[in-house]
VOFI-166013 format. One record per atom (N, C-alpha, C): residue in one letter; x, y, z. Coordinates in steps of 0.1 Angstrom, whole numbers, plus 5000, padded with zeros to 4 digits. Each point is the difference from the previous one (the first is absolute). Example, Ala and Ser with C-alpha at 12.3 -4.5 7.8 and 13.67 -1.06 7.14 Angstrom:
// residues 2
a513249435078;a499150125000;a500950125000;s499650114993;s500950115000;s499250115008;
***
This chain:
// residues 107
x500849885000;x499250125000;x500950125000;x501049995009;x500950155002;x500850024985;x500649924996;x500449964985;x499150064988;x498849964999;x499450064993;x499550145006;x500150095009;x499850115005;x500850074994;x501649985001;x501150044995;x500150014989;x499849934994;x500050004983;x499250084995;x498750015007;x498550084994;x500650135001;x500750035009;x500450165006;x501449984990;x500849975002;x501650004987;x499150064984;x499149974997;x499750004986;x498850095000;x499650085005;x499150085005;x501250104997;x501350035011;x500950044995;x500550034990;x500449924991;x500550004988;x499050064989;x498549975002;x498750044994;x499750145000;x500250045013;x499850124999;x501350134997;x500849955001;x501450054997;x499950144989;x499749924990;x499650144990;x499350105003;x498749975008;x499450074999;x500150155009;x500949925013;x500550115011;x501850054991;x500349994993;x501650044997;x499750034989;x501150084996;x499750064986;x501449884990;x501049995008;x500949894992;x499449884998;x500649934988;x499049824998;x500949935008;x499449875002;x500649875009;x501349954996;x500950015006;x501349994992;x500749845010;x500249924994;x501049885006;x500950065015;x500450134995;x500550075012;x499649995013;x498550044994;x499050025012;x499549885008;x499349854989;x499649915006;x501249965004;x501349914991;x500449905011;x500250065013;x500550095008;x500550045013;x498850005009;x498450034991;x498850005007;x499549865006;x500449934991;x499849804996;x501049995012;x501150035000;x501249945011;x499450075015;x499450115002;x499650055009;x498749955005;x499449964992;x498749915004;x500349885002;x501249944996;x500349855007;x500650025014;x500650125001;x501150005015;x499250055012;x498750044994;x499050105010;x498849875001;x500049884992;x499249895003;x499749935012;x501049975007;x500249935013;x499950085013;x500450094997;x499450115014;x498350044994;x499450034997;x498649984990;x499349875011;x500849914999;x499349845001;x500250005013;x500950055009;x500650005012;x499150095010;x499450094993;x499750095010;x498749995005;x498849864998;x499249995008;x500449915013;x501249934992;x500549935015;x500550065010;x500750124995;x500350075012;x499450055002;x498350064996;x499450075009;x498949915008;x500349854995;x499049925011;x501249975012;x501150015000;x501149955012;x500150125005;x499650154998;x500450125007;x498449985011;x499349944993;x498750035006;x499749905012;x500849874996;x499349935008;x501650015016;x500950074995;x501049985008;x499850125015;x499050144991;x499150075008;x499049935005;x499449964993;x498649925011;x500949905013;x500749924991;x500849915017;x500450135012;x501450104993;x500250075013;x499150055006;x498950044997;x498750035005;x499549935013;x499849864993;x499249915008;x501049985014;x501649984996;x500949965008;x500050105012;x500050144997;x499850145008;x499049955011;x499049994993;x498749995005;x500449865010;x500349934998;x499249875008;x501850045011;x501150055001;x500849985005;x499450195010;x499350054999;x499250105008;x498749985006;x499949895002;x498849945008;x500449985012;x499150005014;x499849985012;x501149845000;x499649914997;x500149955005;x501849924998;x499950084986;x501849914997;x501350105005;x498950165005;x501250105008;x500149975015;x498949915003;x499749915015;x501149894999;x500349934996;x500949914998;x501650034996;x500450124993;x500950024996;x500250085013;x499450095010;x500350035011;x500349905013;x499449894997;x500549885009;x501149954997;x500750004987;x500949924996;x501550095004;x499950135000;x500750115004;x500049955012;x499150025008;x500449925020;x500649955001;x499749914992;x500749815002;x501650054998;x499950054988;x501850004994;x500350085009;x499750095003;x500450135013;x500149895015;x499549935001;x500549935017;x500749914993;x500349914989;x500949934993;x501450035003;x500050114994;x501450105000;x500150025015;x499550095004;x500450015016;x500349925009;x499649914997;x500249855007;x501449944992;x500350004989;x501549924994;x501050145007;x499650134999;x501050115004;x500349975015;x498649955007;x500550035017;x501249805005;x499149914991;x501249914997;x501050015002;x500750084984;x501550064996;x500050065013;x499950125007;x500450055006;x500349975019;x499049874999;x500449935015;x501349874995;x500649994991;x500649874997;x499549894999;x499049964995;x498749865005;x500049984979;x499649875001;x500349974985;x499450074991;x499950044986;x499050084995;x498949924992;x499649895008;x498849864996;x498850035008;x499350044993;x498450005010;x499749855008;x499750005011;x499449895005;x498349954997;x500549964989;x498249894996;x499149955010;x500849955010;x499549885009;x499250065006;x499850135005;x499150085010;x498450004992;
***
C-alpha cells in the first residue's frame, strides 16, 4: 500500500512538473529526483513505526508513573527503607563492637 502511495505522489510529480515551471523535464531533473525518492523510501516506510513505539513508550511511562505513585507501592518502598536502615545500622554497630559482620538467623 505505502509503495503504491509513493509512486502515485513521484508521478503526480513529474506530471505536474510543466505545468508549475516554465523549463521542460530534463534527465537532469528526474534521475537525482528517481535517486531521491528511493533514498527518502525507507524513512517514508519507517515512520509509522516510530510513531507507534513513540506512542506506546509514552503510554508505558505513563502507566509506570502512575502505578509507582500510588498509596500503596510508596507504603512498601517506605518499609523497605526501615528495614535497609536498621540493616545497616545493625552490620555498622557490629563493625564497630568487633563481633562478626554475620547476622544471627537463629533468633
Amino acid at each position: 500500500m505505502c509503495n503504491i502511495f509513493e509512486s502515485f505522489c513521484f508521478f503526480q510529480a513529474f506530471a505536474f512538473h510543466p505545468v508549475f515551471e516554465d523549463e521542460p523535464l530534463t534527465p537532469g531533473k528526474v534521475f537525482p529526483s528517481i535517486l531521491l525518492a528511493d533514498i527518502l523510501s525507507m524513512p517514508i516506510q519507517l515512520f509509522p513505526v516510530l510513531a507507534n513505539f513513540i506512542v506506546n513508550a509514552r503510554t508505558s511511562t505513563h502507566k509506570i508513573v502512575e502505578f509507582l505513585g500510588t498509596v500503596e507501592v510508596d507504603n512498601k518502598r517506605h518499609h523497605l527503607q526501615q528495614v535497609l536502615v536498621l540493616l545497616v545500622s545493625e552490620l555498622v554497630s557490629k563493625r564497630s563492637t568487633g563481633t562478626s559482620g554475620a547476622w544471627d538467623l537463629s533468633q
